[in-house]
C-alpha positions in Angstrom: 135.8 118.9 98.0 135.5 115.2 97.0 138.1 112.5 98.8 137.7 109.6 95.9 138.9 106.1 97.0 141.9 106.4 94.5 143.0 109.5 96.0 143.3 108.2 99.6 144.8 105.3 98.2 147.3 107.3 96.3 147.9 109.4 99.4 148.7 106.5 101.8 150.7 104.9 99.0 153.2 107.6 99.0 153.6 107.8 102.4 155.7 106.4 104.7 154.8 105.1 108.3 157.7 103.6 109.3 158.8 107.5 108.6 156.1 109.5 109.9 155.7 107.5 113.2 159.1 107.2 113.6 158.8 111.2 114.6 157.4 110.6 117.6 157.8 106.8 118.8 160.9 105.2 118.8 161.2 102.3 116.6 163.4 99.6 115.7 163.6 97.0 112.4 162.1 93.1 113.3 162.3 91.9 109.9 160.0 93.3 107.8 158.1 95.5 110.2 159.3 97.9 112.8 158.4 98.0 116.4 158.1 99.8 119.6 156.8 100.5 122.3 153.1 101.5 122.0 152.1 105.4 122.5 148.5 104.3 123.1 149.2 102.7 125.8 151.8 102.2 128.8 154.2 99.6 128.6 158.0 98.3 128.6 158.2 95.3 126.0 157.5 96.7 122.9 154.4 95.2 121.1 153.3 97.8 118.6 154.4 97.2 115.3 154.7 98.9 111.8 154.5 97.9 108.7 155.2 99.6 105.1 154.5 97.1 103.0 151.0 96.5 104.6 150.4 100.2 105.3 148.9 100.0 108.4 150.3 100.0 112.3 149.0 97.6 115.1 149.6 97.1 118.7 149.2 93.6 120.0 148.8 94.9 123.9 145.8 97.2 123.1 144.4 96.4 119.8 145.3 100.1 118.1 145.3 100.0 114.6 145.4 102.0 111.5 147.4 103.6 108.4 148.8 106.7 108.2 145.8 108.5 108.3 143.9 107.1 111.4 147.1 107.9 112.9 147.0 111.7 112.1 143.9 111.5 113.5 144.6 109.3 117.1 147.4 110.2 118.3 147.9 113.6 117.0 144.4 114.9 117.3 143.9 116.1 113.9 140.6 116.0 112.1 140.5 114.1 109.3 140.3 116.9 106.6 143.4 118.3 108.0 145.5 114.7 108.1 144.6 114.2 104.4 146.0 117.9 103.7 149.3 117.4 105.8 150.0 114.0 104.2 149.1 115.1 100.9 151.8 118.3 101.4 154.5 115.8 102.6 154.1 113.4 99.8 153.6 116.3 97.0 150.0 115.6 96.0 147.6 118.5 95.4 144.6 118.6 97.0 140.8 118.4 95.2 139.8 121.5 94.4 136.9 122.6 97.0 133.9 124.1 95.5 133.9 128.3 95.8 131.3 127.9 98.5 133.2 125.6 100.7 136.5 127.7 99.9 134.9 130.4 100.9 134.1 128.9 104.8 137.3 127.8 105.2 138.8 131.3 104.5 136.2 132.5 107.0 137.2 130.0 109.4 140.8 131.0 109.1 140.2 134.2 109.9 137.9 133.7 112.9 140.6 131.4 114.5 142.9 135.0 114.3 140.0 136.7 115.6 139.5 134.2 118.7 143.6 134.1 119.4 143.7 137.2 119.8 140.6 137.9 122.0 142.5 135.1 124.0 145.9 136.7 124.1 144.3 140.7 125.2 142.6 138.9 128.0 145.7 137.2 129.2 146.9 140.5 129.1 143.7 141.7 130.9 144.7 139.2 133.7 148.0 140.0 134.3 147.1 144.2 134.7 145.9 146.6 137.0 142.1 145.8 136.3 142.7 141.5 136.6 143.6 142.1 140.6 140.2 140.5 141.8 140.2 137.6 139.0 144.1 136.6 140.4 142.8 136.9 143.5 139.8 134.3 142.8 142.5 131.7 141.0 144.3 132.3 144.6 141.5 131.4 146.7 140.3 128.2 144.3 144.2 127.0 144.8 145.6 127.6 141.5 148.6 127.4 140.8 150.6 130.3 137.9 151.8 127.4 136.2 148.3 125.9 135.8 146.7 129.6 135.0 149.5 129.9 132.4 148.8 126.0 130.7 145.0 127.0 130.6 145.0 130.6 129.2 143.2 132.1 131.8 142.5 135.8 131.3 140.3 138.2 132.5 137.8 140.9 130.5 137.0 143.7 132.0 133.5 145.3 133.4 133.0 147.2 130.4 131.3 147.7 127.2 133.7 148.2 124.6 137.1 147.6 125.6 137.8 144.4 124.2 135.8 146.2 120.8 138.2 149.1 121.0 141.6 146.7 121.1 140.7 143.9 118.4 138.7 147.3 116.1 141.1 145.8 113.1 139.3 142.8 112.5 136.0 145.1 112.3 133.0 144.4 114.3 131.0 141.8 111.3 133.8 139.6 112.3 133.7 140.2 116.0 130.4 139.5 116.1 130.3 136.3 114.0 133.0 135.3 116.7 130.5 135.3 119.2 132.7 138.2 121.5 130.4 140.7 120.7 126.3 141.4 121.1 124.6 143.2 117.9 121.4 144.6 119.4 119.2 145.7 116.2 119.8 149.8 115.9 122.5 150.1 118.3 126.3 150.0 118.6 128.0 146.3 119.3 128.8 145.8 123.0 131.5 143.3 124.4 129.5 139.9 125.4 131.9 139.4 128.2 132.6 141.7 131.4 133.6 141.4 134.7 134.8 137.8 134.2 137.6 135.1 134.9 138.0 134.0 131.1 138.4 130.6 130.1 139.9 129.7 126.5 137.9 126.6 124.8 140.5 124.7 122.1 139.7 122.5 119.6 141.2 118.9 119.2 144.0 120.7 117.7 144.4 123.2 120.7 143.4 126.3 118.8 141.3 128.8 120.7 137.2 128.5 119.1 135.8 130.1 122.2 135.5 131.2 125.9 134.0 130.3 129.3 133.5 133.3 131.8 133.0 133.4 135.7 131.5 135.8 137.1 134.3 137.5 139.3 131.9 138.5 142.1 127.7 138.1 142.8 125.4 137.9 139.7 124.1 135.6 136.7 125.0 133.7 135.2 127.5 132.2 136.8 129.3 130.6 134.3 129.0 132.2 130.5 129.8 130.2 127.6 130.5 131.6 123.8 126.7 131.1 121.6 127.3 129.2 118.6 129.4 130.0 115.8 131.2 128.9 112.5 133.8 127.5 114.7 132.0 126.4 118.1 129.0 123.7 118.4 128.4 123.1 122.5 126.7 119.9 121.7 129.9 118.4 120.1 132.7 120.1 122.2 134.8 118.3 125.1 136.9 121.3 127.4 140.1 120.0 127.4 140.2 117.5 124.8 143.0 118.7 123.1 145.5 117.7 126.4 143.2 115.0 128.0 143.3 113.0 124.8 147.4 112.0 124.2 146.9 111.8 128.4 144.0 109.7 128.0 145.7 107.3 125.4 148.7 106.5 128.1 146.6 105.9 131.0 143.9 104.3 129.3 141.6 106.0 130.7 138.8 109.1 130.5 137.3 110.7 133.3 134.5 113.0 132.4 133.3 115.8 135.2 131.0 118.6 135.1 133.1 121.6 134.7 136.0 123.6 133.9 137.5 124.0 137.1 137.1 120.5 138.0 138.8 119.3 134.9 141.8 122.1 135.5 141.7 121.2 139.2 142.4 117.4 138.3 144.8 118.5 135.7 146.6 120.5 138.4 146.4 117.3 140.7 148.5 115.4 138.4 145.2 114.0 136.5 145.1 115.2 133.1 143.0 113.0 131.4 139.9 114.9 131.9 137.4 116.7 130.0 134.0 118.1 130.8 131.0 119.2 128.7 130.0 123.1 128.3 127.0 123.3 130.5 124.7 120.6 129.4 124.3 116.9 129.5 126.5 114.7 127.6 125.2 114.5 124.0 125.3 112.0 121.6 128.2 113.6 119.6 130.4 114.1 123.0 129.8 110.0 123.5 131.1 109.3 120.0 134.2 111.3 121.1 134.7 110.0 124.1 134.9 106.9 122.6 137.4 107.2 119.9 139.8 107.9 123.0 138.8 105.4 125.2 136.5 102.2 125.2 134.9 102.7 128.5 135.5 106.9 129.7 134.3 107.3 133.3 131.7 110.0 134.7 132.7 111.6 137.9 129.7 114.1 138.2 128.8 115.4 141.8 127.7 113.9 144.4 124.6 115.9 145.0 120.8 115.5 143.2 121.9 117.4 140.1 124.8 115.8 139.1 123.8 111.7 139.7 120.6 112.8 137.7 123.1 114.2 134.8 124.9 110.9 135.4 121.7 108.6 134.6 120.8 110.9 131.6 123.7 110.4 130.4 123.6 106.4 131.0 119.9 106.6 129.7 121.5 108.7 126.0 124.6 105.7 126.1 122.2 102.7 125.7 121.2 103.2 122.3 124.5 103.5 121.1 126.4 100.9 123.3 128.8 98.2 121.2 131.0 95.4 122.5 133.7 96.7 124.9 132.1 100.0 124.7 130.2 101.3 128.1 130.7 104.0 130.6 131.4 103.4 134.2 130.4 105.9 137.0 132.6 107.1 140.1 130.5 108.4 143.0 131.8 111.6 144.9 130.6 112.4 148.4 127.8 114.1 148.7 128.0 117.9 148.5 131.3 117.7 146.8 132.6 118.0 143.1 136.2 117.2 142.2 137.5 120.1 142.6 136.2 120.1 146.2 138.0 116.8 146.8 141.0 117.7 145.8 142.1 120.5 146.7 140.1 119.1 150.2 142.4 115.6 150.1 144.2 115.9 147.1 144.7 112.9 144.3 144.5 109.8 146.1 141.2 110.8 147.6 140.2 111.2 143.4 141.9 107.8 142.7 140.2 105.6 145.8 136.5 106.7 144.3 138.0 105.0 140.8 138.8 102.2 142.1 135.3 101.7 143.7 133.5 102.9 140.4 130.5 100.9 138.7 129.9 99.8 135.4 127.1 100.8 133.6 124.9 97.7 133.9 125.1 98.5 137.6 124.1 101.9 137.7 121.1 101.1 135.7 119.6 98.7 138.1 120.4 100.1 141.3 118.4 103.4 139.8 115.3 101.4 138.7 115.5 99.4 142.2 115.3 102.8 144.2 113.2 104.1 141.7 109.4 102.7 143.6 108.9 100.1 146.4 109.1 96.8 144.7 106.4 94.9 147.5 103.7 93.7 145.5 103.6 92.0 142.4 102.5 94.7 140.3 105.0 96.5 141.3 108.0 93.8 140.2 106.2 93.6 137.5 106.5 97.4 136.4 110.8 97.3 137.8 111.4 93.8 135.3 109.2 96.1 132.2 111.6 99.2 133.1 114.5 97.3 132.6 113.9 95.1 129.4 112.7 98.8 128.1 116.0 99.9 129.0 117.1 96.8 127.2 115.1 97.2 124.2 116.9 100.6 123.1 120.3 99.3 122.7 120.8 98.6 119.2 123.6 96.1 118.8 122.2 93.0 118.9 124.5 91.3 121.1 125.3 93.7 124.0 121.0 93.9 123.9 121.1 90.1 124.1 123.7 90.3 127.1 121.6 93.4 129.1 118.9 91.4 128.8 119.9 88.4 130.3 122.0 90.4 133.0 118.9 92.0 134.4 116.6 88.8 133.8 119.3 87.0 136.5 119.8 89.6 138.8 115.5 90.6 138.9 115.3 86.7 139.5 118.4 86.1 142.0 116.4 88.8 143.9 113.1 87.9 144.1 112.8 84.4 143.8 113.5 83.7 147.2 110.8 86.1 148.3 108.0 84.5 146.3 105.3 83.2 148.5 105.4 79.5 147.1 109.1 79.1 147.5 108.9 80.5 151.5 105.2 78.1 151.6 106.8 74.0 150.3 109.2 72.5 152.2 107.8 69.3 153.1 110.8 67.7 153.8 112.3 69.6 156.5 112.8 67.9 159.8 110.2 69.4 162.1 111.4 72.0 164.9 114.7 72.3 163.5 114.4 75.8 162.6 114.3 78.6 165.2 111.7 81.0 164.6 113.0 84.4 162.6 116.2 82.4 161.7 118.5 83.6 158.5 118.9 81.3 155.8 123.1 81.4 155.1 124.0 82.8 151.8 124.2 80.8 148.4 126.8 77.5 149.1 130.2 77.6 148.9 131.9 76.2 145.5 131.6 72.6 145.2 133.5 69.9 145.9 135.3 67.6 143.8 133.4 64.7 144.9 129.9 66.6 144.0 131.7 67.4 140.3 131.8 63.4 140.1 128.1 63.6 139.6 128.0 66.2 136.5 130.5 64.6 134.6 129.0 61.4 134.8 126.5 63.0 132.4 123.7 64.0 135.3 122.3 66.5 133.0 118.8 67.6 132.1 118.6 66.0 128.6 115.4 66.8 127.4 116.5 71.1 128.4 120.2 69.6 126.6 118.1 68.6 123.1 116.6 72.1 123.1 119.7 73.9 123.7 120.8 71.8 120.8 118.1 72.7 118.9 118.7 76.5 119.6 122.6 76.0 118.4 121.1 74.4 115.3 119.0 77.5 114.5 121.1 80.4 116.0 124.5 78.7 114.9 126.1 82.4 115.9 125.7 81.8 119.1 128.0 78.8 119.8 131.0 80.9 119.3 130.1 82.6 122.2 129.2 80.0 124.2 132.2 77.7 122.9 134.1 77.6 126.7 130.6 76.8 128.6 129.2 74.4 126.4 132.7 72.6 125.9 132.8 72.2 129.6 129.1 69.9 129.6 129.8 66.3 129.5 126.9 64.8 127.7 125.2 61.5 128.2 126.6 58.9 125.7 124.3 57.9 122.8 122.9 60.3 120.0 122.6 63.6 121.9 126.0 63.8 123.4 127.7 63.0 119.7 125.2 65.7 118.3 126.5 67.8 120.4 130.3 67.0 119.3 129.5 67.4 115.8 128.2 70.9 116.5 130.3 72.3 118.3 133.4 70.8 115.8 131.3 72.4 112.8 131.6 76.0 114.6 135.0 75.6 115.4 136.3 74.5 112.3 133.5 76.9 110.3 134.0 80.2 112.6 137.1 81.8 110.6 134.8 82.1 107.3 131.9 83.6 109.7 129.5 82.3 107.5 127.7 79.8 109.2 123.9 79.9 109.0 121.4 77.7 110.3 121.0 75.5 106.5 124.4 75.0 106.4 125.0 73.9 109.3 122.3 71.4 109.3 124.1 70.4 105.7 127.2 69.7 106.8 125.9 67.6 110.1 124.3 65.8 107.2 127.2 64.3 105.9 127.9 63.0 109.1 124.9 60.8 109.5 123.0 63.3 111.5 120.7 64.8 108.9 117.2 63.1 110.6 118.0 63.8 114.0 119.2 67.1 113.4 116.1 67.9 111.3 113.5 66.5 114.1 115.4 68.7 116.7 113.9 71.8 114.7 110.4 70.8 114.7 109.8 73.6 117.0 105.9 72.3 117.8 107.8 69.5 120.2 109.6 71.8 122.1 108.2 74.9 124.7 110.9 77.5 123.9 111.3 80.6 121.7 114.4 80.1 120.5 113.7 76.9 119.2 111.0 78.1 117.0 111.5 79.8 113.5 109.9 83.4 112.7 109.8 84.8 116.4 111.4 88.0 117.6 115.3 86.9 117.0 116.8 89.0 119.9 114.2 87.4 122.6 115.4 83.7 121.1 118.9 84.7 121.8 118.5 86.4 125.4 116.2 83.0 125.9 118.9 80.7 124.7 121.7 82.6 126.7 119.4 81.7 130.0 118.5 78.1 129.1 122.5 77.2 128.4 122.8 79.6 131.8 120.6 76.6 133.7 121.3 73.7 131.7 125.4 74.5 133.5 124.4 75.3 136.7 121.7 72.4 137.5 123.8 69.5 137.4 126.0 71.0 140.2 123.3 72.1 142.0 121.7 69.0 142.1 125.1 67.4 142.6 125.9 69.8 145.9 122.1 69.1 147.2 122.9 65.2 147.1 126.1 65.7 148.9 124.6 68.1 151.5 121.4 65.7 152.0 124.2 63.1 153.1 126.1 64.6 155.2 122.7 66.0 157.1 122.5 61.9 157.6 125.3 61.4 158.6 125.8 64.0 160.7 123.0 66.8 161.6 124.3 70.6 162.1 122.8 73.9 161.6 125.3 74.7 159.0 124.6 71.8 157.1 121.1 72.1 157.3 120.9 75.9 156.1 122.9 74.6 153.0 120.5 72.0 152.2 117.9 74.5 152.4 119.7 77.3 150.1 120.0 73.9 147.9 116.6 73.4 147.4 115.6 77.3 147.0 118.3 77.0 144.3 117.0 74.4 142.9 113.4 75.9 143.0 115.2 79.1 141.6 116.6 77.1 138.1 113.5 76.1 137.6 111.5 79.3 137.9 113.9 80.3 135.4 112.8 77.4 132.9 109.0 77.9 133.8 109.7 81.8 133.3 110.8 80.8 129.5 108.1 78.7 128.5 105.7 81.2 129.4 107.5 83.4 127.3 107.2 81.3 124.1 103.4 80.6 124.9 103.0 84.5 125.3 104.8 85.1 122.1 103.3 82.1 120.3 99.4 84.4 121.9 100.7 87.4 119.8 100.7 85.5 116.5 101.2 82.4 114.2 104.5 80.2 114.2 106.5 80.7 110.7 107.6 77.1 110.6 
């Protein structure tokens, strides 16, 4: 079947939003639009508006948008294929014909969601009978509930080889098989898959029954059984519980993912239904992409023990590569030995909601598991953590959050360490003999400072030669002012050249940014007009200047990372240097400890910033080693 553009068009054409939203939200006219309150999100003033003219729907509070389509497919859970064909019966249109081939699955399909209802429904029935006494028994003693068992489909198939054959013998045992209920041993009669199990339906975004999950009722293996592949079931792409976490998920805002199905049903039970759980392996790339057309950042809440925070890290280790701006993971830690289920029918909900509260992003999980990962003492050793974690770095694939990782690991590795280089703990010539006792703590970094210190940045005490290759960098990464635009607006240049260079720039990207066209040439055109044309030019010679990002042909993702740190230090040294002069006074003034372990932390900071800048020039020789400059 072929979708063409003027079809879809067509289709959302004739359709009314305003009409088919209305079923379900409650909206009222503002002007030409409608609005209401959103039903992605919870809130009381209504910001989520609709309009037919435009076709689409938006919600100024959390950014959801779409046309009558996407909304099919949001907020009622329907795949796409199946939105088309419900908007296209509403509005009258006939559908493409499908090919005979793919007319001939979706027949087949049809049929094998009868075939997997009704497998459901005879071991509901299972459950409920004589036979299903030890599986109620188990729900009892794992605490749940007959309203939960009912809202899940539980059911129960019985230790035996053909009974569930015997009862669905209409639909004939080709289909049965295909199905994935029963096992076709070459030369011998089909046998039921399941037996002597607590039975588990597995929906479909759309809540319809595609296979099964089995416990074991007493000892043996597997524990856990799961339905092979079929026509309607792919593991690697199926979320349990989608189909009710998802509208839950879209009012709380939040995803939690866990490792099981009892887990998930035990948060559901515990008032938590926005909860899913893959089928027995680690999150694949396919779940991800699911889990993030619900929610921007879902949460894992694996267990606490070996097994489950080495699933979590896989699972961190598969995100990277597919990471985008406001899309992450974050990670809740449960106590060790326990799963969710553990801890809630142990402490019940809030226990659940206190280990959310404390949870990590994903930047954070990363490097605390490369820090445990070896002893960092000797060189070689740092060495081999800061290579882990730009390799980590290196295989996200948006440029921007790659830029961002990089940076966030390059400030933390250095924040780290660079007090507990041997040169740093070696120099300090200038402090006043005996006052230190032996073994004594340095304090930790200074408190904020004061107005008086502030006195000194913005009378322009800022390194200018690091400020003309910043400005250089702008020049030739003109993208990255925009996201800069708050930090750099805050810098109060010197007077002269530089600091109206810097004006100009900044006045070109703010004026310029709405067409998102600006490029390095044009840029450099338009600060032509101005009277800047020569300076701007010699700011690009990038043989004056020791950093990558101010030179043209090197790797463009290290220039960015290299920029974000230079415009990092070129902030933070003026108040550093303006803190250090204030502390070095008042230790004249007036000698205390407290004062003297700030001057001290002043000084490493100091030594710190310019690690930093040393660490970037080395980088641009290293990269200028590997091969010729472009210019």
């Amino acid at each position: 079947m072929s979708l063409t553009p003027a079809f879809l068009d067509e289709l959302r054409a004739r359709t009314s939003l305003t009409a088919l939203v209305g079923r379900t939200v409650k909206l009222t006219r503002a002007g030409r639009e409608s609005k209401g309150c959103c039903p992605f999100h919870n809130e009381k003033t209504p910001s989520f508006y609709v309009n037919d003219d435009k076709g689409f729907y938006h919600c100024f509070g959390c950014s959801a948008h779409g046309d009558a389509i996407r909304w099919l497919t949001d907020h009622q859970g329907l795949p796409f294929m199946d939105a088309v064909k419900e908007l296209a019966a509403a509005a009258g249109m006939e559908m493409p014909a499908p090919d005979a081939r793919a007319a001939q699955r979706a027949e087949k399909a049809k049929s094998l969601h009868d075939v997997m209802q009704a497998a459901a429904d005879w071991f509901t029935q299972q459950l409920g009978g004589i036979d299903g006494a030890e599986a109620r028994a188990l729900l009892e003693r794992r605490g749940i509930n007959e309203a939960t068992r009912r809202t899940f489909g539980f059911g129960y198939a019985p230790d035996a080889r053909g009974k569930l054959r015997t009862a669905l013998r209409d639909f004939g045992d080709a289909m049965l098989v295909e199905a994935g209920l029963l096992i076709q041993v070459e030369g011998k009669e089909p046998y039921d898959r399941f037996r002597g199990r607590l039975m588990i339906p597995i929906r479909d975004p759309r809540g319809r029954v595609i296979a099964f999950g089995g416990r074991i009722i007493g000892e043996g293996e597997p524990k856990y059984l799961n339905s092979p592949d079929t026509p309607l079931f792919d593991k690697g792409r199926t979320l349990y519980n989608l189909d009710r976490a998802a509208p839950a998920a879209r009012k709380t805002e939040r995803l939690f993912v866990v490792e099981g199905y009892m887990d998930a049903i035990a948060l559901a039970q515990g008032g938590i239904g926005e909860t899913v759980a893959p089928l027995g392996t680690a999150l694949t790339e396919q779940q991800l992409e699911r889990l993030w057309r619900v929610v921007d950042v879902p949460m894992l809440c694996f267990d606490g023990d070996g097994a489950g925070q080495k699933a979590s890290i896989r699972a961190a280790h598969r995100a990277l590569p597919m990471l985008a701006p406001g899309r992450s993971l974050a990670f809740a830690t449960l106590p060790e030995g326990q799963d969710p289920d553990d801890l809630i029918r142990a402490k019940g909900a809030t226990a659940f909601e206190a280990l959310v509260r404390e949870a990590e992003p994903l930047v954070d999980r990363l490097w605390k598991h490369e820090l445990a990962a070896e002893p960092l003492d000797t060189p070689e050793q740092r060495a081999g953590l800061k290579k882990r974690l730009t390799d980590l770095a290196e295989t996200i694939a948006d440029p921007s959050v790659k830029a961002e990782y990089k940076a966030e690991f390059r400030n933390r590795f250095d924040e780290r360490f660079a007090r507990q280089r041997q040169p740093f703990q070696q120099r300090q010539p200038f402090y006043p003999m005996g006052q230190r006792k032996p073994g004594q703590k340095w304090a930790p970094p200074p408190p904020p400072v004061t107005d008086d210190a502030k006195k000194v940045h913005a009378a322009g005490n800022i390194d200018r030669v690091l400020a003309k290759a910043v400005l250089a960098g702008l020049i030739r990464h003109p993208a990255e002012i925009a996201r800069h635009m708050e930090v750099l607006g805050s810098l109060k240049m010197a007077d002269g050249a530089l600091g109206r260079l810097f004006e100009a720039v900044v006045d070109v990207a703010l004026e310029d940014r709405r067409d998102g066209a600006l490029d390095s040439g044009r840029l450099v055109t338009i600060l032509a007009r101005s009277g800047f044309e020569a300076v701007a030019h010699d700011l690009l010679r990038a043989d004056t200047m020791p950093y990558s990002f101010t030179r043209a042909g090197g790797d463009e993702q290290q220039a960015r990372a290299d920029l974000d740190e230079a415009i990092a230090v070129l902030v933070a040294r003026p108040e550093v240097d303006a803190a250090l002069a204030e502390a070095t006074s008042a230790m004249q003034s007036h000698f205390t400890a407290e004062a003297f372990e700030r001057q001290v932390a002043l000084v490493n900071e100091q030594r710190a910033l310019d690690e930093r800048l040393a660490n970037l020039v080395q980088a641009n020789e290293d990269a200028r080693a590997l091969g010729p400059e472009d210019d």
